[in-house]
N, C-alpha and C positions, 0 to 999 in steps of 0.2 A: 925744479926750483922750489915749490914749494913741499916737498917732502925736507928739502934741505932744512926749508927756515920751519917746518915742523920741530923737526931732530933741533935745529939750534936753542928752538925756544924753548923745549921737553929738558936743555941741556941744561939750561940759564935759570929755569924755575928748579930743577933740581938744587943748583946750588942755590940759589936762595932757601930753599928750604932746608938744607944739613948745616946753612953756617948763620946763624943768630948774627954775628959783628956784620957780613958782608949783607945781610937781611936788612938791620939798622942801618947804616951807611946809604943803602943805593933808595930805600924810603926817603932817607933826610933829604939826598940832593935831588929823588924827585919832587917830592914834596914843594923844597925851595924855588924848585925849578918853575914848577906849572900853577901846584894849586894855591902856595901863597901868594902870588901875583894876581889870583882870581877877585872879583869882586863882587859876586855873585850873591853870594854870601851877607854880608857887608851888613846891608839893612835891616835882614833878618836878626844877626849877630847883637849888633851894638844898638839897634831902637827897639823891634819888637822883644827879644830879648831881655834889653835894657843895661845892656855893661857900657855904655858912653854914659848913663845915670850912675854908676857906682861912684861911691864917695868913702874915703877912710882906707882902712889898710885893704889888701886884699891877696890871698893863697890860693894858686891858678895849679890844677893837678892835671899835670899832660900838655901843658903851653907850645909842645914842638917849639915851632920857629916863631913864636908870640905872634899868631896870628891874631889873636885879640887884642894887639896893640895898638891896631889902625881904629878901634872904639876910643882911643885916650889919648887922646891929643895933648899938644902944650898946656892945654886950657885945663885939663881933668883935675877931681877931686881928690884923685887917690894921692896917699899919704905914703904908700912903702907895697911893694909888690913882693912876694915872697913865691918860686916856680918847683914842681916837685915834678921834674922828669926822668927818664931814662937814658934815653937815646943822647948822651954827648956831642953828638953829633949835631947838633942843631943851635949849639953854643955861638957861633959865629952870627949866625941868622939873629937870634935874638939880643944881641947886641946891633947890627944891623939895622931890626925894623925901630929900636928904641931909636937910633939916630937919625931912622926916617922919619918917624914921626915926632922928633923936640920933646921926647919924656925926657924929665927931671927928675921923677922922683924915685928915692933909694930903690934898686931890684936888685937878687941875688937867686939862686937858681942851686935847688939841693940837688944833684943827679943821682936820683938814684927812684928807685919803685915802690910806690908808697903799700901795696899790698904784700910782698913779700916778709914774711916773717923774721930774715936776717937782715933786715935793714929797718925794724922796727926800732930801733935806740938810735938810727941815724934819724928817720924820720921826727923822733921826739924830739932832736935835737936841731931839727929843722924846720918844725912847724910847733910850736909852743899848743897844747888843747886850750880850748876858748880863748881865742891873743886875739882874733881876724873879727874885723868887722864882715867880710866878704870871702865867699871860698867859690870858684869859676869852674866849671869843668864842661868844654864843651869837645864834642868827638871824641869823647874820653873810657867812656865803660864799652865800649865796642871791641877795646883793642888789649883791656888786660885780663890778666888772670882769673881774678874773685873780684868782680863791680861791686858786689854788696862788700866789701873789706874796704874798697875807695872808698863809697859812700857813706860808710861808718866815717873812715879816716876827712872826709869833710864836714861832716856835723860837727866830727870832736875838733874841728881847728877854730870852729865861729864861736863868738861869744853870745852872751846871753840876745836876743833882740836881731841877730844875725840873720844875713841872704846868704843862701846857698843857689845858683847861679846853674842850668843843665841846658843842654843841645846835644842830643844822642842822633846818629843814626840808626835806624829802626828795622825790626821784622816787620817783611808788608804783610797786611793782613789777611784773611781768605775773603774770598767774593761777597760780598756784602750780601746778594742775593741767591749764591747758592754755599751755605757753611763750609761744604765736603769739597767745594772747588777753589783750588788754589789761584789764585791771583796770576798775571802775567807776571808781575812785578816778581814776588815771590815764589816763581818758578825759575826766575831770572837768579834769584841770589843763591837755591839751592844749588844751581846750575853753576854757576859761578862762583860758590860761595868758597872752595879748597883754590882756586887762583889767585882769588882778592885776600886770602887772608894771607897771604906769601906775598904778593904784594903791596898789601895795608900793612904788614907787618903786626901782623897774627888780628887784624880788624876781622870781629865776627858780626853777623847779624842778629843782635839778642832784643830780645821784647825789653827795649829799657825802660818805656811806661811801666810798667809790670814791676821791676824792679824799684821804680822810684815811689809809686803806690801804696807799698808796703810799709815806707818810711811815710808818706802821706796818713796813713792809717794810724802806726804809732802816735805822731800827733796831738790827733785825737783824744787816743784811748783813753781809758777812763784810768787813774793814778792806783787807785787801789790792786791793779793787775800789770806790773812791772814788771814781776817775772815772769810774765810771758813773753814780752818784747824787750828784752835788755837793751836794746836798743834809745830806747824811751829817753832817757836822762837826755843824751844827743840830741834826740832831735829835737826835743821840746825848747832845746836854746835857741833854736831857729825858727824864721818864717816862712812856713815849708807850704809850697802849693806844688799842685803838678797840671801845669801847664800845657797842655796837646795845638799846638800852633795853626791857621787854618793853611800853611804852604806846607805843598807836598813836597817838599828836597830832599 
């Protein structure tokens, strides 16, 4: 019996993993299934966070099934929602949780990959550079291609004075106390980590501190040295901190 449901399972991650559409598909409706119904989340999401504070427009890159839509109630501040996803598949859900929760206000959902180089002129033509008061991405650079090309592509959406909005899942770090020894945790995701990303649907575990730091840095920088950071112009339109939360999720 259980060599059986070995083989079945050996069978079932195979084809998730040769077919991208049936990859897409069986994420959305588990997704819809288990973990947008969670609540777990919630708190951490919409107060510490702070997206139940967002006020004005705002451009959510990777919304899935709008699970940040339970932060915006009838009551919220947001003026127009604008969703830059992939996965089709998730279109019913986000219509869905909008009529779960009595949103009003204008949303429309570009489908397509905001890193991808061929869909860079659909993108322009979906996300206006500096239009947003607000650009959201939460569980978001885990699961694409080039995180640093999203995170360009959300600087250039915010306008001058702009939040940029993160919640990553993370690489755990090594033992605090011995460098060279790896964590439990992060022997758990090395371990895990070629199931979960067939299952997260290509979700990796990247040091997204690290990634977001660099932008943190830009900032800063002193103006006279731009090209070193071409990045600069972007960020500098935003209020950019990098925030490390005190829950372990």
């Amino acid at each position: 019996l259980v060599a059986g449901l070995a083989v079945l399972g050996a069978a079932a991650l195979t084809a998730l993993a040769t077919s991208a559409p049936l990859r897409a598909r069986t994420f959305a409706s588990f997704y819809v299934s288990t973990i947008l119904r969670s609540t777990e989340l919630d708190a951490i999401r919409c107060e510490d966070l702070g997206l139940s504070a967002i006020e004005g427009s705002v451009v959510e890159f990777g919304p899935g099934p709008a699970t940040n839509f339970r932060c915006w109630t009838s009551a919220t501040n947001i003026s127009a929602w604008v969703g830059v996803e992939p996965n089709r598949n998730f279109e019913a859900a986000q219509t869905a949780e909008a009529q779960r929760f009595n949103l009003t206000f204008p949303r429309r959902t570009a489908w397509l990959r905001a890193e991808e180089e061929d869909d860079a002129d659909a993108a322009l033509d979906a996300v206006t550079p500096a239009s947003f008061d607000n650009a959201v991405l939460t569980h978001v650079l885990c699961s694409v291609d080039d995180p640093r090309a999203v995170v360009r592509a959300a600087l250039r959406a915010v306008r001058p004075g702009g939040r940029v909005f993160f919640m990553e899942h993370v690489r755990a770090p090594h033992d605090a106390l011995a460098t060279f020894v790896w964590s439990t945790r992060r022997i758990a995701q090395v371990a895990l980590g070629p199931v979960f990303k067939i299952l997260g649907n290509g979700c990796t575990f990247r040091d997204a501190a690290a990634i977001l730091r660099r932008y943190d840095a830009s900032a800063s920088h002193d103006g006279d040295q731009d090209g070193e950071h071409p990045e600069d112009d972007d960020v500098r339109r935003v209020a950019f901190d990098v925030f490390e939360g005190p829950f372990d999720a």
